[in-house]
Chimera marker file (.cmm) of the C-alpha trace (Angstrom):
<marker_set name="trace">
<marker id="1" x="-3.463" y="-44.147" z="-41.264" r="1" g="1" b="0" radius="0.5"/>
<marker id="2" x="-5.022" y="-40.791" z="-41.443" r="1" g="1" b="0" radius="0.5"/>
<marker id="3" x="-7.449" y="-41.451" z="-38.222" r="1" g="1" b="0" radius="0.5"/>
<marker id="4" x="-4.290" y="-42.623" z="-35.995" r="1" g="1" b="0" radius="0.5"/>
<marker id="5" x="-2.627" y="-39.178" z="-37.151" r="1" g="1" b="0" radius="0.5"/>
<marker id="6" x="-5.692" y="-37.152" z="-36.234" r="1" g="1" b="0" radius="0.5"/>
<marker id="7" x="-5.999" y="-39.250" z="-32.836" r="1" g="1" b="0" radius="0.5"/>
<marker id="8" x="-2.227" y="-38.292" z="-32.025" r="1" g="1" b="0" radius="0.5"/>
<marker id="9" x="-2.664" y="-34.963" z="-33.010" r="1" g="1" b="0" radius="0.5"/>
<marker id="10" x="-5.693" y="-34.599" z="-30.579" r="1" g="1" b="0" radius="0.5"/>
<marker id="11" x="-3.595" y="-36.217" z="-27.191" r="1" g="1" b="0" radius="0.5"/>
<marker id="12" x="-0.672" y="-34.083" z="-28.071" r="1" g="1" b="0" radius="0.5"/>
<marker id="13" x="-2.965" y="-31.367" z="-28.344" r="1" g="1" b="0" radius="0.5"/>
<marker id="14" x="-4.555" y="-32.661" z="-24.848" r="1" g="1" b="0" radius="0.5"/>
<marker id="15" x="-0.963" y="-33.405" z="-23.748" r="1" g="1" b="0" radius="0.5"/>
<marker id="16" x="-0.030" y="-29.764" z="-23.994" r="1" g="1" b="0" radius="0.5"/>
<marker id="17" x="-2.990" y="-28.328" z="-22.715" r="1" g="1" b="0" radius="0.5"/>
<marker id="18" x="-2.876" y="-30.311" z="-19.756" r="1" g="1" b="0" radius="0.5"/>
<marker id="19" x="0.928" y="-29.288" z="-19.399" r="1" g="1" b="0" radius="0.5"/>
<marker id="20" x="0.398" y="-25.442" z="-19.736" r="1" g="1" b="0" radius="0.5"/>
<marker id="21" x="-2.631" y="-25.934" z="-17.375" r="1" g="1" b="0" radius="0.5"/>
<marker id="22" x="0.120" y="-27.657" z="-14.767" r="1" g="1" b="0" radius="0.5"/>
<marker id="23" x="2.543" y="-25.176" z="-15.282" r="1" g="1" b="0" radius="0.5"/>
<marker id="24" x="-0.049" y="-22.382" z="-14.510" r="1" g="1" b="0" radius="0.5"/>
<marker id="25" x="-1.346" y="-23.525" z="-11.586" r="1" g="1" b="0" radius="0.5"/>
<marker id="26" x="2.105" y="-24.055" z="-10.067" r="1" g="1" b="0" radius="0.5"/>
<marker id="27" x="3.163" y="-20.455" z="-11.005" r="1" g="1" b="0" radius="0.5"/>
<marker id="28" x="-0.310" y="-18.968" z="-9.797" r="1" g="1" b="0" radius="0.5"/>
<marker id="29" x="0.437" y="-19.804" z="-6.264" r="1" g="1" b="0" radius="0.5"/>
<marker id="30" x="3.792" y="-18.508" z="-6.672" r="1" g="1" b="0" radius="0.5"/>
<marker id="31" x="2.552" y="-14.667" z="-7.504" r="1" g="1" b="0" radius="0.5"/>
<marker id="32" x="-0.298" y="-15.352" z="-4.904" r="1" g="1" b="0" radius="0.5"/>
<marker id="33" x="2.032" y="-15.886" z="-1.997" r="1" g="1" b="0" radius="0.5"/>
<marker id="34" x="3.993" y="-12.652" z="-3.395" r="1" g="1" b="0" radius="0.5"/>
<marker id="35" x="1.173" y="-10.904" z="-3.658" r="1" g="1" b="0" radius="0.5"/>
<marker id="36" x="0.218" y="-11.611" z="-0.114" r="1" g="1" b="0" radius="0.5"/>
<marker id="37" x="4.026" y="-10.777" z="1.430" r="1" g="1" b="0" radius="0.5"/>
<marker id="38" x="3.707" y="-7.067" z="-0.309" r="1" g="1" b="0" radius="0.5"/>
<marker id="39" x="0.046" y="-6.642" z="1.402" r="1" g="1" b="0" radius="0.5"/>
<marker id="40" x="1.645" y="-8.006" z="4.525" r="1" g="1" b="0" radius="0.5"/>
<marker id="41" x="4.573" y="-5.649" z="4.181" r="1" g="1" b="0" radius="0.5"/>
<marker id="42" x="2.600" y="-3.025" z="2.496" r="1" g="1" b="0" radius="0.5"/>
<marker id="43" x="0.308" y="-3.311" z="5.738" r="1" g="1" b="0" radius="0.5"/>
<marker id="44" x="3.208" y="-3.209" z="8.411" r="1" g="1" b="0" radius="0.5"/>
<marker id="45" x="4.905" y="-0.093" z="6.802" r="1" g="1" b="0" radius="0.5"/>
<marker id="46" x="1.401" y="1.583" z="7.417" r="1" g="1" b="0" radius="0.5"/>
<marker id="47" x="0.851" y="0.222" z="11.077" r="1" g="1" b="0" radius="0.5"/>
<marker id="48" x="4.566" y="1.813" z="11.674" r="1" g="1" b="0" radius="0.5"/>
<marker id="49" x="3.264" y="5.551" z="10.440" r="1" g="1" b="0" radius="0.5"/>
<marker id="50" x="-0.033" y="5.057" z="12.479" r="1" g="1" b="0" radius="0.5"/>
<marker id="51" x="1.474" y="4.053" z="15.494" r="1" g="1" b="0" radius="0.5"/>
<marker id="52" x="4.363" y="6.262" z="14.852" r="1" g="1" b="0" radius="0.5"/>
<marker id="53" x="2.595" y="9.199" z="14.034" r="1" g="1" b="0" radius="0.5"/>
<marker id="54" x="0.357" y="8.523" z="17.577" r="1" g="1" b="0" radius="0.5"/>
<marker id="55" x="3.616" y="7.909" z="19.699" r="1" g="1" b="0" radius="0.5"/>
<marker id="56" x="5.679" y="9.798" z="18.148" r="1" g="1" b="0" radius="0.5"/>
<marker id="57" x="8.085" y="6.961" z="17.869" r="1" g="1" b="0" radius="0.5"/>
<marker id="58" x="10.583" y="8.225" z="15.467" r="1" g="1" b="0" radius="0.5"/>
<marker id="59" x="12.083" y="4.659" z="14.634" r="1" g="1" b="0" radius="0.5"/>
<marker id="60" x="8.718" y="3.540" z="13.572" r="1" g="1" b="0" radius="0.5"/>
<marker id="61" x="8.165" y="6.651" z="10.930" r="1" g="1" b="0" radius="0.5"/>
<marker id="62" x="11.413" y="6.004" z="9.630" r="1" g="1" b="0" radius="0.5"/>
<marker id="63" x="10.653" y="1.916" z="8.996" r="1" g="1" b="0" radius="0.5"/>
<marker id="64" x="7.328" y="3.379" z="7.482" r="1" g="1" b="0" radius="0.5"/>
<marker id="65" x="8.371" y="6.663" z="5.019" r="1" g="1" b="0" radius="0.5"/>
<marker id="66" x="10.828" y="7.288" z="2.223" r="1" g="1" b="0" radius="0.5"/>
<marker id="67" x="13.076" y="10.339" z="4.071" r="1" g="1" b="0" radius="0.5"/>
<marker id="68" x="15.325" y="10.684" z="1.160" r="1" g="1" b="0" radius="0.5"/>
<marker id="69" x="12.543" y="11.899" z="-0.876" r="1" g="1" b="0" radius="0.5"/>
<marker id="70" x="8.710" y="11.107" z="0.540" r="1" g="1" b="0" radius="0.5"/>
<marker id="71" x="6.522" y="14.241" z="0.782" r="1" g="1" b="0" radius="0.5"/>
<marker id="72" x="2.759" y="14.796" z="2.519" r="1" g="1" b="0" radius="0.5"/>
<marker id="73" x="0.671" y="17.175" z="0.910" r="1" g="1" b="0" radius="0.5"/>
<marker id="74" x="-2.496" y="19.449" z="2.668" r="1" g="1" b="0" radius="0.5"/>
<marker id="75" x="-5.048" y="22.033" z="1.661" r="1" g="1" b="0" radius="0.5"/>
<marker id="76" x="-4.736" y="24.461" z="4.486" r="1" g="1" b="0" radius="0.5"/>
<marker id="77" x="-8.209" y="26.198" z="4.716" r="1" g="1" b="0" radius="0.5"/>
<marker id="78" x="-7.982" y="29.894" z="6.243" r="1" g="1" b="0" radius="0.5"/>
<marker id="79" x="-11.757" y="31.396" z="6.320" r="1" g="1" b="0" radius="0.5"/>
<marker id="80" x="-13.022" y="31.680" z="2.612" r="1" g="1" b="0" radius="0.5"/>
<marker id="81" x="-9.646" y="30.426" z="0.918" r="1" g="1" b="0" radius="0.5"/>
<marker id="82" x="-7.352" y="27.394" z="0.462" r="1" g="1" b="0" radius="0.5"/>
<marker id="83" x="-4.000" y="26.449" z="-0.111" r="1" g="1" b="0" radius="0.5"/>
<marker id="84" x="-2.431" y="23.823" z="-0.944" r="1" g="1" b="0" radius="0.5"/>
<marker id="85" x="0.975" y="22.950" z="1.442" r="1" g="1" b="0" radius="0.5"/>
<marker id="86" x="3.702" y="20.454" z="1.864" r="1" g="1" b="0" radius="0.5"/>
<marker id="87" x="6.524" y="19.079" z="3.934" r="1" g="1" b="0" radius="0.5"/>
<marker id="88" x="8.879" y="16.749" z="3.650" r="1" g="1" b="0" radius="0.5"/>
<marker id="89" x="8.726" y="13.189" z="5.193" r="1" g="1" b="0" radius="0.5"/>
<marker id="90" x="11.922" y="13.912" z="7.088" r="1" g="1" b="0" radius="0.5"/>
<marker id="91" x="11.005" y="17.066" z="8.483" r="1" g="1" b="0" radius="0.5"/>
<marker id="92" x="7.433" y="15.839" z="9.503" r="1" g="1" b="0" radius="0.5"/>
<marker id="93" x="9.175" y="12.848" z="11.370" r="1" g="1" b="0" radius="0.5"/>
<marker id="94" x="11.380" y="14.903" z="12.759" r="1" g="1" b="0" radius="0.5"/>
<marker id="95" x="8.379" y="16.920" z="14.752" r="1" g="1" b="0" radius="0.5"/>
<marker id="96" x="8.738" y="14.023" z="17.966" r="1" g="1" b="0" radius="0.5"/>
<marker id="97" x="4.882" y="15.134" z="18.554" r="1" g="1" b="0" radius="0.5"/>
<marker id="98" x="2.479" y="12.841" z="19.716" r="1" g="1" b="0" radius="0.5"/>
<marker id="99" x="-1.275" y="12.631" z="18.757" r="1" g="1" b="0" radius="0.5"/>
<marker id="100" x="-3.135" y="10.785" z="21.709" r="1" g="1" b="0" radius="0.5"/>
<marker id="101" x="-5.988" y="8.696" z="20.017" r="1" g="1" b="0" radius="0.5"/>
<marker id="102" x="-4.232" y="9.072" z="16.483" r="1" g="1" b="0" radius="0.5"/>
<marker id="103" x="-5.208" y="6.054" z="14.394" r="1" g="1" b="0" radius="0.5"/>
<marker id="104" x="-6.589" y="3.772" z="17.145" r="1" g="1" b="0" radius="0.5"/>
<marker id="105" x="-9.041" y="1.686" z="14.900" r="1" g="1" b="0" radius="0.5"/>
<marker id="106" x="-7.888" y="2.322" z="11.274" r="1" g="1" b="0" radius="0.5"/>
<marker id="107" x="-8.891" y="0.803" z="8.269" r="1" g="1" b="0" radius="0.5"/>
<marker id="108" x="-7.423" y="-0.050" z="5.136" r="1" g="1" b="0" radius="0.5"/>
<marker id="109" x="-10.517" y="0.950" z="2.955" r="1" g="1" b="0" radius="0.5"/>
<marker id="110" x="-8.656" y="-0.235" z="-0.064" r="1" g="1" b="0" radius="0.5"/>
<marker id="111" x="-5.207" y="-1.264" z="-1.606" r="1" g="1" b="0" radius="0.5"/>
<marker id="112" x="-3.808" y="-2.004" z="-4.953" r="1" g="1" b="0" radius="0.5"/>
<marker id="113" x="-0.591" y="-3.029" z="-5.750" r="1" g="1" b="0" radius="0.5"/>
<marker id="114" x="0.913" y="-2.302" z="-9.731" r="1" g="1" b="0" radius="0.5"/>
<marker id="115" x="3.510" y="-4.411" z="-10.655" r="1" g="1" b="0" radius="0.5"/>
<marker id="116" x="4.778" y="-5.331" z="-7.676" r="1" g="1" b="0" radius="0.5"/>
<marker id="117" x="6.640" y="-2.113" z="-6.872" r="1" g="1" b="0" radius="0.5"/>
<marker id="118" x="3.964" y="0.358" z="-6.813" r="1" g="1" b="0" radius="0.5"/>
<marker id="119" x="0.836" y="0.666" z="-4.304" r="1" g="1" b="0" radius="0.5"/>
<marker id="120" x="-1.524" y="2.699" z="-3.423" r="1" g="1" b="0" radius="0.5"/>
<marker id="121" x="-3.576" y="2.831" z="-0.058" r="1" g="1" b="0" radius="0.5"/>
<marker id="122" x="-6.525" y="4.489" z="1.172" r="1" g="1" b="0" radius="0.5"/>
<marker id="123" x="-6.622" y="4.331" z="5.070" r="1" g="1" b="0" radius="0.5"/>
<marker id="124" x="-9.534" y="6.164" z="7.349" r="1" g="1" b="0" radius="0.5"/>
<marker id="125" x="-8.315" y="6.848" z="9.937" r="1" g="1" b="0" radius="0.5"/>
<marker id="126" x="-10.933" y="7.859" z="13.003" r="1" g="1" b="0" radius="0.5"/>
<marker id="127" x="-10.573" y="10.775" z="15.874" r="1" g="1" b="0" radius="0.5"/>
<marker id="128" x="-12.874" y="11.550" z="18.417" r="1" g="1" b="0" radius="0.5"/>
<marker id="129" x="-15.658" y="13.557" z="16.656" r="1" g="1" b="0" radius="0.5"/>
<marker id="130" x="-13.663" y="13.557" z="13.108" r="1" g="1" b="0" radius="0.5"/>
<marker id="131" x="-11.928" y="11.209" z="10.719" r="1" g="1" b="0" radius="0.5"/>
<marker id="132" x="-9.104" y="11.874" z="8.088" r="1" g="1" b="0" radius="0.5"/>
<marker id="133" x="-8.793" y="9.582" z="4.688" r="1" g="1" b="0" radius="0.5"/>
<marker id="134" x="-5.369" y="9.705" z="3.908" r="1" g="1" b="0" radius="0.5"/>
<marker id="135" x="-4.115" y="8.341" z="0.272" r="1" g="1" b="0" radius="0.5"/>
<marker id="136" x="-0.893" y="6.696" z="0.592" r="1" g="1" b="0" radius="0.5"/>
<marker id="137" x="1.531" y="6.066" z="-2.417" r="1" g="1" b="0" radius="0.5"/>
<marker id="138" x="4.080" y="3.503" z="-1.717" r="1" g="1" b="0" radius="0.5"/>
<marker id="139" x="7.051" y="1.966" z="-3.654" r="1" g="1" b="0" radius="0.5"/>
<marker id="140" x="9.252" y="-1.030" z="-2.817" r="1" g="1" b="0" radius="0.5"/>
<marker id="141" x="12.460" y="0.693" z="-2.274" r="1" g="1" b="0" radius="0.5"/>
<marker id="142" x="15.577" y="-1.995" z="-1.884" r="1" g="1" b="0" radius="0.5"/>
<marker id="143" x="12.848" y="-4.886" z="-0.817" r="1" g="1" b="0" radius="0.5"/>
<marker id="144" x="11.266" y="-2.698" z="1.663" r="1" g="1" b="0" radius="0.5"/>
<marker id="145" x="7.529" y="-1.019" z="1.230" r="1" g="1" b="0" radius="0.5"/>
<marker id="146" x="8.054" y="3.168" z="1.834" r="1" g="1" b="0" radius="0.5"/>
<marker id="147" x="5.346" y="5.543" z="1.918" r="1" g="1" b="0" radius="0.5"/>
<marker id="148" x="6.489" y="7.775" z="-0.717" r="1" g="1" b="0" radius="0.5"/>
<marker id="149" x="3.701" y="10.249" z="-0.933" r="1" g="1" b="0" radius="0.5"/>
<marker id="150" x="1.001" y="10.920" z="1.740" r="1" g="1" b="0" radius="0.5"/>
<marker id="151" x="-1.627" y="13.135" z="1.245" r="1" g="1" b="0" radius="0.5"/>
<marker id="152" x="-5.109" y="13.869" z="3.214" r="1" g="1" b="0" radius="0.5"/>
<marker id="153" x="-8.568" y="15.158" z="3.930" r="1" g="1" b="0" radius="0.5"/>
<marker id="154" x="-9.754" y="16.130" z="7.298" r="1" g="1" b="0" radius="0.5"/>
<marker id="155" x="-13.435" y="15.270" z="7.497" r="1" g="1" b="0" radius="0.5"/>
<marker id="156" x="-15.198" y="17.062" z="10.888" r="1" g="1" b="0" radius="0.5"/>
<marker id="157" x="-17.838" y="14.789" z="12.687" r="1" g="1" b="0" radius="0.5"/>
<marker id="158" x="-18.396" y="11.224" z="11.758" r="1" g="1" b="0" radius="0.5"/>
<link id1="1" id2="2" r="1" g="1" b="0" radius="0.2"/>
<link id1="2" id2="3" r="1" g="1" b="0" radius="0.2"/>
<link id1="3" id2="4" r="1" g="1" b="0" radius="0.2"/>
<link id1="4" id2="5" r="1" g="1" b="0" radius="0.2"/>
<link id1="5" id2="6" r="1" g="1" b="0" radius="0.2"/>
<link id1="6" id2="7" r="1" g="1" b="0" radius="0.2"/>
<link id1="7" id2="8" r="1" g="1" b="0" radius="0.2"/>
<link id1="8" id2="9" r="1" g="1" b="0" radius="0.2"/>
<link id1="9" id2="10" r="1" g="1" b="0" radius="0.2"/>
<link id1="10" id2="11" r="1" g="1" b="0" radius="0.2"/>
<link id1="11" id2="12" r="1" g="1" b="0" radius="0.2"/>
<link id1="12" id2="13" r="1" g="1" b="0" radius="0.2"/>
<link id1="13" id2="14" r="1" g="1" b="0" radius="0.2"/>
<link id1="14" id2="15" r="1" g="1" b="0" radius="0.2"/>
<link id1="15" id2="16" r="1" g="1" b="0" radius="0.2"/>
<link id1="16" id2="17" r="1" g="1" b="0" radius="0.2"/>
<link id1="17" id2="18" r="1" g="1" b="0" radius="0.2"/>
<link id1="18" id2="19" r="1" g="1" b="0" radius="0.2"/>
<link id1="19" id2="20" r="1" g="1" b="0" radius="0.2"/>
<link id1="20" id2="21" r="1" g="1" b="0" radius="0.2"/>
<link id1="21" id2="22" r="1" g="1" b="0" radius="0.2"/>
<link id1="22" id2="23" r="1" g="1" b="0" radius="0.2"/>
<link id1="23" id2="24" r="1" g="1" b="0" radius="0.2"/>
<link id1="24" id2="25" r="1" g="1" b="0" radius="0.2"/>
<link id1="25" id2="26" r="1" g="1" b="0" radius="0.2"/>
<link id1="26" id2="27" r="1" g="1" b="0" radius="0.2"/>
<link id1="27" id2="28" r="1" g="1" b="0" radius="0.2"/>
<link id1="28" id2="29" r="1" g="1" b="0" radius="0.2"/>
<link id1="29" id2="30" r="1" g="1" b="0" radius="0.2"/>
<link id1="30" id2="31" r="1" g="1" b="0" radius="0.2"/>
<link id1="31" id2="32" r="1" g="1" b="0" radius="0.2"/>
<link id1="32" id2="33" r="1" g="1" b="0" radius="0.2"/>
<link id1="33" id2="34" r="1" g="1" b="0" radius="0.2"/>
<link id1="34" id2="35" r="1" g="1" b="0" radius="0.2"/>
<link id1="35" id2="36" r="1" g="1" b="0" radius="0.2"/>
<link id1="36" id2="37" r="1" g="1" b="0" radius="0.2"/>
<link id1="37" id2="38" r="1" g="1" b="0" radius="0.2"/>
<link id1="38" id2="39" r="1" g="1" b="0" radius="0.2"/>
<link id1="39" id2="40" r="1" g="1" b="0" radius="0.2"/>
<link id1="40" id2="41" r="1" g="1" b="0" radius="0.2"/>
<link id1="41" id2="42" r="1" g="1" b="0" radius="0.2"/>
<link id1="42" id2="43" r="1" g="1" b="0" radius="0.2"/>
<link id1="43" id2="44" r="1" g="1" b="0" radius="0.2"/>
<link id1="44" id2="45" r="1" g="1" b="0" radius="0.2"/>
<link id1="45" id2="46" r="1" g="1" b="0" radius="0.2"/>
<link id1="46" id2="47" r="1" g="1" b="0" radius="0.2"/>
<link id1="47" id2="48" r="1" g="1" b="0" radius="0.2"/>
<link id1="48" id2="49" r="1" g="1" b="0" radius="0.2"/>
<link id1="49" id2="50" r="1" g="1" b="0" radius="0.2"/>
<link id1="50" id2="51" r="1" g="1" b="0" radius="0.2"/>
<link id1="51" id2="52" r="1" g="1" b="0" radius="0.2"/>
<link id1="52" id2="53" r="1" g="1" b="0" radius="0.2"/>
<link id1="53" id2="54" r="1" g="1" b="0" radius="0.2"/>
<link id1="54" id2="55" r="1" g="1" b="0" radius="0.2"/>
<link id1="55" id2="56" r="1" g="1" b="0" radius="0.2"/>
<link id1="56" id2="57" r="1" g="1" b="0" radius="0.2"/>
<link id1="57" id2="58" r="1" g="1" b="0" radius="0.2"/>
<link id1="58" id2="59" r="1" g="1" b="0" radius="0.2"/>
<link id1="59" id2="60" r="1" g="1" b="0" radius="0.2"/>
<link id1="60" id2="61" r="1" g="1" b="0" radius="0.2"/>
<link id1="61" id2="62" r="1" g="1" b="0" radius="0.2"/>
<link id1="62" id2="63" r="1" g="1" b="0" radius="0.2"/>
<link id1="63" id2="64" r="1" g="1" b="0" radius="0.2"/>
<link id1="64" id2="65" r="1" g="1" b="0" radius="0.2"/>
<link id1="65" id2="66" r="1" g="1" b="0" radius="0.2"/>
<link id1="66" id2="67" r="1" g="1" b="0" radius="0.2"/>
<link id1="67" id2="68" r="1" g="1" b="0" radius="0.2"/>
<link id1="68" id2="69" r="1" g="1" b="0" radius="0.2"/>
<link id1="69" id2="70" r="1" g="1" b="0" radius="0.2"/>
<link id1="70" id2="71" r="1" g="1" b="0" radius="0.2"/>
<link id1="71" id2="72" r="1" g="1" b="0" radius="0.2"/>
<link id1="72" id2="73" r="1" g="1" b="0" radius="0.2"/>
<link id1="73" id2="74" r="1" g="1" b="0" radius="0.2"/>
<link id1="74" id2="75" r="1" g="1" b="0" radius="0.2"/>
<link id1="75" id2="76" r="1" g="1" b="0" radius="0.2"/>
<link id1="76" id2="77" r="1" g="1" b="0" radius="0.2"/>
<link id1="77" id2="78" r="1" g="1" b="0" radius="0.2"/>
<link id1="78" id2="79" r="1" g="1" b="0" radius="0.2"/>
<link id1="79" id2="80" r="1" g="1" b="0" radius="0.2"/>
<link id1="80" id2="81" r="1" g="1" b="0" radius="0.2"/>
<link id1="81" id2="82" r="1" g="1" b="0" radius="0.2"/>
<link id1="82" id2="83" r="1" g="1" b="0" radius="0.2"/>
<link id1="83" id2="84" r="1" g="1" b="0" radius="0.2"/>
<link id1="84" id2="85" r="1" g="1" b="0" radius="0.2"/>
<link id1="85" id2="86" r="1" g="1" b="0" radius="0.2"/>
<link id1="86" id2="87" r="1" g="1" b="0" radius="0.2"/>
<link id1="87" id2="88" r="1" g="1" b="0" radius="0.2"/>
<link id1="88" id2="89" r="1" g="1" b="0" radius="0.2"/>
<link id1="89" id2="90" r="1" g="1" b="0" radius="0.2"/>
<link id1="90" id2="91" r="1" g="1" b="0" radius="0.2"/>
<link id1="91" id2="92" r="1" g="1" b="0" radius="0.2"/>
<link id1="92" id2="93" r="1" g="1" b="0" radius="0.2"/>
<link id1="93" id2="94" r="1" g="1" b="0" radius="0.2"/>
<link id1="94" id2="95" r="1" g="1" b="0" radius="0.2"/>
<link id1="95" id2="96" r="1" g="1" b="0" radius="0.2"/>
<link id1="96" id2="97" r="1" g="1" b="0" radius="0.2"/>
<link id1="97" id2="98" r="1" g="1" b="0" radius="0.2"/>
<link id1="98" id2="99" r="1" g="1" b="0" radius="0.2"/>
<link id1="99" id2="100" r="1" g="1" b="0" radius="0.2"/>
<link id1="100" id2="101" r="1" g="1" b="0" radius="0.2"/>
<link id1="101" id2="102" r="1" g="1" b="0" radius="0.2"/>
<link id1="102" id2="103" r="1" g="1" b="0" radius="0.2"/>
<link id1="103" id2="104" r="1" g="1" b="0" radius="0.2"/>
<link id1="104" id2="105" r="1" g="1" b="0" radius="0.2"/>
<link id1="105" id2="106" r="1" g="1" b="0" radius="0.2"/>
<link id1="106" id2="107" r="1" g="1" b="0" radius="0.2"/>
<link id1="107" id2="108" r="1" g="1" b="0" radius="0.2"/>
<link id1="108" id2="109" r="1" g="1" b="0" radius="0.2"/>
<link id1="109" id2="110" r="1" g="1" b="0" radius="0.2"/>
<link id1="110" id2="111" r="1" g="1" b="0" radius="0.2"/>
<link id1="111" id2="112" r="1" g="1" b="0" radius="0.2"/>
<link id1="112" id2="113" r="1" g="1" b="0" radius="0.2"/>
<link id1="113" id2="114" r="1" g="1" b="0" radius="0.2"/>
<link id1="114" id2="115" r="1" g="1" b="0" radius="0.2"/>
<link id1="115" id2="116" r="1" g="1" b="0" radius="0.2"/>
<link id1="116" id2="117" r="1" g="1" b="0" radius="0.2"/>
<link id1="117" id2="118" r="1" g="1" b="0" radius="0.2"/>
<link id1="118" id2="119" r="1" g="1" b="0" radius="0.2"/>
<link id1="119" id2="120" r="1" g="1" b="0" radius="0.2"/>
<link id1="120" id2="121" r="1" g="1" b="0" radius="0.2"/>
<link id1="121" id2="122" r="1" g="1" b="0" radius="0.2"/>
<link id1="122" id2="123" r="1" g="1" b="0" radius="0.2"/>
<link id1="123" id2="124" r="1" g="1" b="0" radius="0.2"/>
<link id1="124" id2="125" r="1" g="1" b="0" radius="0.2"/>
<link id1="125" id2="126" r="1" g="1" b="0" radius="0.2"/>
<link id1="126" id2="127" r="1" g="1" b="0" radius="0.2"/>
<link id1="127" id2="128" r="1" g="1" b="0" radius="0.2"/>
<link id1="128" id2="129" r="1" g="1" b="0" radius="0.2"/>
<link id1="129" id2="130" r="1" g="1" b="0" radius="0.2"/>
<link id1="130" id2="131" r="1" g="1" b="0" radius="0.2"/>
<link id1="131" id2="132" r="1" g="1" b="0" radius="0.2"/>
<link id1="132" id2="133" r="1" g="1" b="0" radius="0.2"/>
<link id1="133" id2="134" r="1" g="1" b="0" radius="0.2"/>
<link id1="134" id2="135" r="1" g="1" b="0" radius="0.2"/>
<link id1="135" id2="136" r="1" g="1" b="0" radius="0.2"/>
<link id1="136" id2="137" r="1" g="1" b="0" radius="0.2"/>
<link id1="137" id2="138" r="1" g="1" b="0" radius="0.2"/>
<link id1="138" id2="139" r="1" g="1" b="0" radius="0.2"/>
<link id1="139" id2="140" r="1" g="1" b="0" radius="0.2"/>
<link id1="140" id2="141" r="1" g="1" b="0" radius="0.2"/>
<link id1="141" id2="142" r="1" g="1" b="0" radius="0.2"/>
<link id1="142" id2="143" r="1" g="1" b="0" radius="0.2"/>
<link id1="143" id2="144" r="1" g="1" b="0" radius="0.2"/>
<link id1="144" id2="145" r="1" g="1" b="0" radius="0.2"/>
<link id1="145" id2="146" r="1" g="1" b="0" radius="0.2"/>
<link id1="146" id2="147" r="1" g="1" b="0" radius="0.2"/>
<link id1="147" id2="148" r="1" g="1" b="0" radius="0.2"/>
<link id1="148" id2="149" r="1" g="1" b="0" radius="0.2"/>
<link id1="149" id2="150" r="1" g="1" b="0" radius="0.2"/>
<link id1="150" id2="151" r="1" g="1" b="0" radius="0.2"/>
<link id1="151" id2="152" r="1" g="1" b="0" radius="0.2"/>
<link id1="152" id2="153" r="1" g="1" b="0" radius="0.2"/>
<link id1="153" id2="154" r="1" g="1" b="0" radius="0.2"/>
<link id1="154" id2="155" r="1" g="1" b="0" radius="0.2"/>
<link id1="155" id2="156" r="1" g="1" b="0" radius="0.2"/>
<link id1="156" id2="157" r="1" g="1" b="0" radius="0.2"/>
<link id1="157" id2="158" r="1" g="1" b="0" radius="0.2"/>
</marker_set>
């Protein structure tokens, strides 16, 4: 009697296992595909400033920035010293300047998403003898991806 205990004890065992293993792999796919709508969205939101910014299309910076509260930060070099500078979103797309060339062949050098609700994005973006790497904080704001925080570095040449 003992053995036939042992052998049920092992195919419940097996029988669980195999269950949590089912159940994983049909919640993994789940988190993937919502994982892949942020990057999507996370990507778009970014597209709108860069094409935005370039245009100045003002209906694209606003689908792309938080205007309630989303700031950029700069260092401003003059000569031998620095300072660091800032600006609201809504005041920066409220300039309705256009930067010919701005952004035309970006990259997304890296993204990571925390929680679903956070990201962060580091985008070079080229110019004709420069580049700029901009860091971009974003948060999922109502369902939509914002940029929340922008800041940036102005590299001259390539």
């Amino acid at each position: 009697m003992e053995k036939v205990v042992k052998i049920i004890g092992l195919h419940d065992k097996f029988h669980s296992i195999l269950s949590l293993t089912f159940i994983l792999g049909m919640i993994s796919p789940i988190s993937t595909i919502a994982q892949q709508n942020d990057t999507t969205d996370i990507e778009q939101a970014i597209e709108n400033y860069i094409i935005g910014w370039r245009t100045g299309d003002s209906t694209r910076l606003k689908k792309a920035f938080d205007l309630d509260e989303g700031v950029v930060f700069w260092v401003d070099k003059s000569g031998d010293s620095e300072q660091l500078k800032s600006m609201k979103l809504s005041a920066l797309v409220g300039r309705g300047k256009t930067q010919e060339g701005y952004g035309i062949g970006y990259k997304i050098q890296s993204l990571e998403i925390i929680d679903g609700q956070l990201a962060v994005a580091i985008v070079k973006i080229p110019r004709k003898d420069s580049h700029y790497i901009d860091c971009l904080e974003l948060q999922k704001l109502n369902g939509d991806w914002k940029i929340v925080l922008k800041s940036f570095v102005y590299f001259p040449g390539k």
